[in-house]
N, C-alpha and C positions, 0 to 999 in steps of 0.2 A: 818251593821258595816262599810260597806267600803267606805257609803254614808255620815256618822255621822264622820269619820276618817277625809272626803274631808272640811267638814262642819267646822269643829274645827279648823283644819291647817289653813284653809283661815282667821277665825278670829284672829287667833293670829300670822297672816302675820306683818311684822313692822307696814306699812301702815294702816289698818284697826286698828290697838291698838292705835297708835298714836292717831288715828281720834277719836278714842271712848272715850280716854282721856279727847282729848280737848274737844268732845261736854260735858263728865262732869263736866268738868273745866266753863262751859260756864253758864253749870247747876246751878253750884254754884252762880256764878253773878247773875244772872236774878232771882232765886226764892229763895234765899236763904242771909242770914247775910253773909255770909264766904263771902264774895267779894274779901278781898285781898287772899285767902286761894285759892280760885279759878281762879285768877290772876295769880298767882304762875304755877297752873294746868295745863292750858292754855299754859303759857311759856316754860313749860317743854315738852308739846306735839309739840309746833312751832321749840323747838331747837333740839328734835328727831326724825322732818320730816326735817330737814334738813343735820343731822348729817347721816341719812342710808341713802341719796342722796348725800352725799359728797364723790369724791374719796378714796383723803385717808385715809378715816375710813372703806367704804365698800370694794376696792381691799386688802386692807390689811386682811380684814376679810377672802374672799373669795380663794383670791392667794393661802394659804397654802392648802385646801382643793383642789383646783384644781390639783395645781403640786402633789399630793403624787403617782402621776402613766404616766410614761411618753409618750409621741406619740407608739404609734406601728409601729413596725422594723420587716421586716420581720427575719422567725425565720427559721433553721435546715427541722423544721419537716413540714411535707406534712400538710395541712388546710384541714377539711372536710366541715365545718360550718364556715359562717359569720351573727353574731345575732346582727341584729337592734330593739331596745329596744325603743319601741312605745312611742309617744308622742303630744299632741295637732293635730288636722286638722280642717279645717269648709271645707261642702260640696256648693262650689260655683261652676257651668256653667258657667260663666259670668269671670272668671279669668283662669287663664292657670293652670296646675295643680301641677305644683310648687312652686304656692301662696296659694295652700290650705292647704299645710304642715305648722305646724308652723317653726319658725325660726331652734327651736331646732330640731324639726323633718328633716326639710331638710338636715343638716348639720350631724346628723346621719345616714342619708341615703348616700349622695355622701361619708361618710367616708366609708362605708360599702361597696360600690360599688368600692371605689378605691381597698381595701381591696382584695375584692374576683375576681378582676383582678389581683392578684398576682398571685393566686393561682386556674388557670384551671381544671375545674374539681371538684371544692367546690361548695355548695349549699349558699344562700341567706336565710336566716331567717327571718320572716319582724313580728312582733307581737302587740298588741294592739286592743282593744276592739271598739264598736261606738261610746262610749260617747252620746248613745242618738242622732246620726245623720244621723242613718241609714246605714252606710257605716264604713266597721271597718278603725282604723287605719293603719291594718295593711295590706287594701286592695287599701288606698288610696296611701299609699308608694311601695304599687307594681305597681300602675299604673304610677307613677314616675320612676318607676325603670326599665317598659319596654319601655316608650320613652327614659330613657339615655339608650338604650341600652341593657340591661339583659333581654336575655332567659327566658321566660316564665318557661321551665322544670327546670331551677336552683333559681325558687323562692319556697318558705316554706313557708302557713301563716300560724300563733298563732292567730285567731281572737276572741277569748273570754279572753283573759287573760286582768286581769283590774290593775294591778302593777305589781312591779317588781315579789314578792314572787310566784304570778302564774303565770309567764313566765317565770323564773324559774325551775317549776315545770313541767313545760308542756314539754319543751325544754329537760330537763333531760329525760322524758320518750322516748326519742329518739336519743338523742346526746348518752348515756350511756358514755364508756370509749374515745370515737371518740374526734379526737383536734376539737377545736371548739375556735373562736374569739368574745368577746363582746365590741358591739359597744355602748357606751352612753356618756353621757352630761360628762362632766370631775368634774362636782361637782357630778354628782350621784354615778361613777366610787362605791365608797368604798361598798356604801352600795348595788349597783348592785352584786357587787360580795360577798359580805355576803352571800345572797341570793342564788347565785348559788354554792357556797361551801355545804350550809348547804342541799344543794339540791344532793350535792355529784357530781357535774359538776365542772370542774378548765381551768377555760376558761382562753387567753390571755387579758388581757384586751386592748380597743384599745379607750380610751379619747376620745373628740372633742368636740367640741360647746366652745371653755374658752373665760370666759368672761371676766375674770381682768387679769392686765396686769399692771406691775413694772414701764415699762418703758415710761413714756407721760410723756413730756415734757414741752408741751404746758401749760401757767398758766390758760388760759381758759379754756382748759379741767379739768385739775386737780382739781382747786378752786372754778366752779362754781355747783352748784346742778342740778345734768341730772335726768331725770328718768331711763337710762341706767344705775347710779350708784346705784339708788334703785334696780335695778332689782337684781344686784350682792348681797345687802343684805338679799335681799327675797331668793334667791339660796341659800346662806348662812345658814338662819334661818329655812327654811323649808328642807334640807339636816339633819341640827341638828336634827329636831323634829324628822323626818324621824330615823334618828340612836338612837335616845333617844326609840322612839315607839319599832324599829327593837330588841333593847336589853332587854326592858319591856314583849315585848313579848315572848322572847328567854328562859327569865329568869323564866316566868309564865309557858312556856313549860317543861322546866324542873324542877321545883319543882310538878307539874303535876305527871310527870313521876315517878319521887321520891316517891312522898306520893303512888302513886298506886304499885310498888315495895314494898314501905313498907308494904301495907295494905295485898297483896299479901302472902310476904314471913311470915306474922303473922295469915294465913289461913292455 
């Protein structure tokens, strides 16, 4: 399921649908009468790969999703836990081991770490699975985490957890009532803690990684088509899908639950 889940998301990334478009847009011209029908096709996939590369359609998209949960401040109460919430790595020799993280992963990690500098005496969380490369996630960001610095005995790994829902889960069987901070991408933020509510954990949450941003000024930045600004509608779209999936699920769990209560209290 979690392979078929990865498989689908990707295809109905903008990128890949746009493409799939045009090449049947293309379809139409070459083997078929519809030539202007597919003309059409075409142009609607050219002006859709250009539209979620353009700024101000993707930061607008993205910005509100990001902002709905602000930087972390510290707070009153004593921190027990700081959770970095796994993300992309490749296992390279040949590069320093801050380049094996992805972008997002690294930027979760120095948040984490700045994090559990506040608070001496809290543990590091670090979670994430291999991905198929032999070496978890979540063992590659501890080795990042003991050259910035951090204590071997204040790191936690999660090395089998393959999404949020099992890191979640896993984390709960040991956080219990304990404060505890989560650290992720600021477009995952919502549905990370969906997850950990429904897991019975009420973490601080703590943003980082944003990618769109209000304020560019530049007309070169703004007007021309990045693949940075694709990137912000892929966050975008696959966030949705992610919270469309998260409430499908939710929803199939409890009428689950329901119908066997019913079936139950009718025994």
């Amino acid at each position: 399921m979690f392979e078929l889940k990865k498989v689908v998301s990707s295809i109905l990334m903008p990128l890949p649908a746009m493409l799939i478009i045009g090449f049947l847009g293309l379809m139409l011209i070459m083997f078929t009468t519809k030539r202007k029908t597919g003309c059409f096709v075409v142009l609607f996939s050219l002006c859709g790969i250009f539209l979620i590369a353009f700024q101000p359609f993707s930061s607008r998209l993205l910005l509100p999703m990001e902002r709905q949960h602000t930087v972390f401040l510290p707070v009153d109460q004593s921190i027990d836990y700081v959770m970095v919430l796994g993300s992309g790595h490749v296992v390279d020799d040949q590069i320093p081991p801050t380049s094996e993280l992805s972008r997002a992963g690294l930027m979760r990690l120095t948040e984490g770490i700045r994090i559990l500098r506040m608070y001496p005496g809290s543990k590091l969380i670090l979670s994430g699975y291999d991905g198929g490369s032999g070496v978890s996630n979540a063992r590659m960001m501890a080795k990042v985490a003991l050259a910035l610095g951090v204590s071997k005995s204040d790191i936690i790994l999660l090395e089998t957890a393959k999404d949020t829902w099992e890191e979640a889960r896993q984390a709960a069987a040991f956080v219990k009532q304990r404060q505890i901070v989560l650290v992720t991408s600021a477009s995952h933020m919502q549905r990370a803690l969906n997850e950990f509510h429904s897991a019975g954990v009420k973490p601080y949450p703590a943003p980082t990684n944003f990618l769109a941003h209000a304020n560019i000024t530049q007309g070169w930045e703004r007007f021309t088509p990045k693949g940075k600004y694709l990137e912000q509608t892929e966050r975008y779209w696959h966030e949705t899908l992610g919270l469309v999936w998260q409430n499908l699920r939710d929803w199939a769990s409890d009428y689950e639950e329901q119908a066997l209560e019913a079936t139950e209290s009718t025994l």
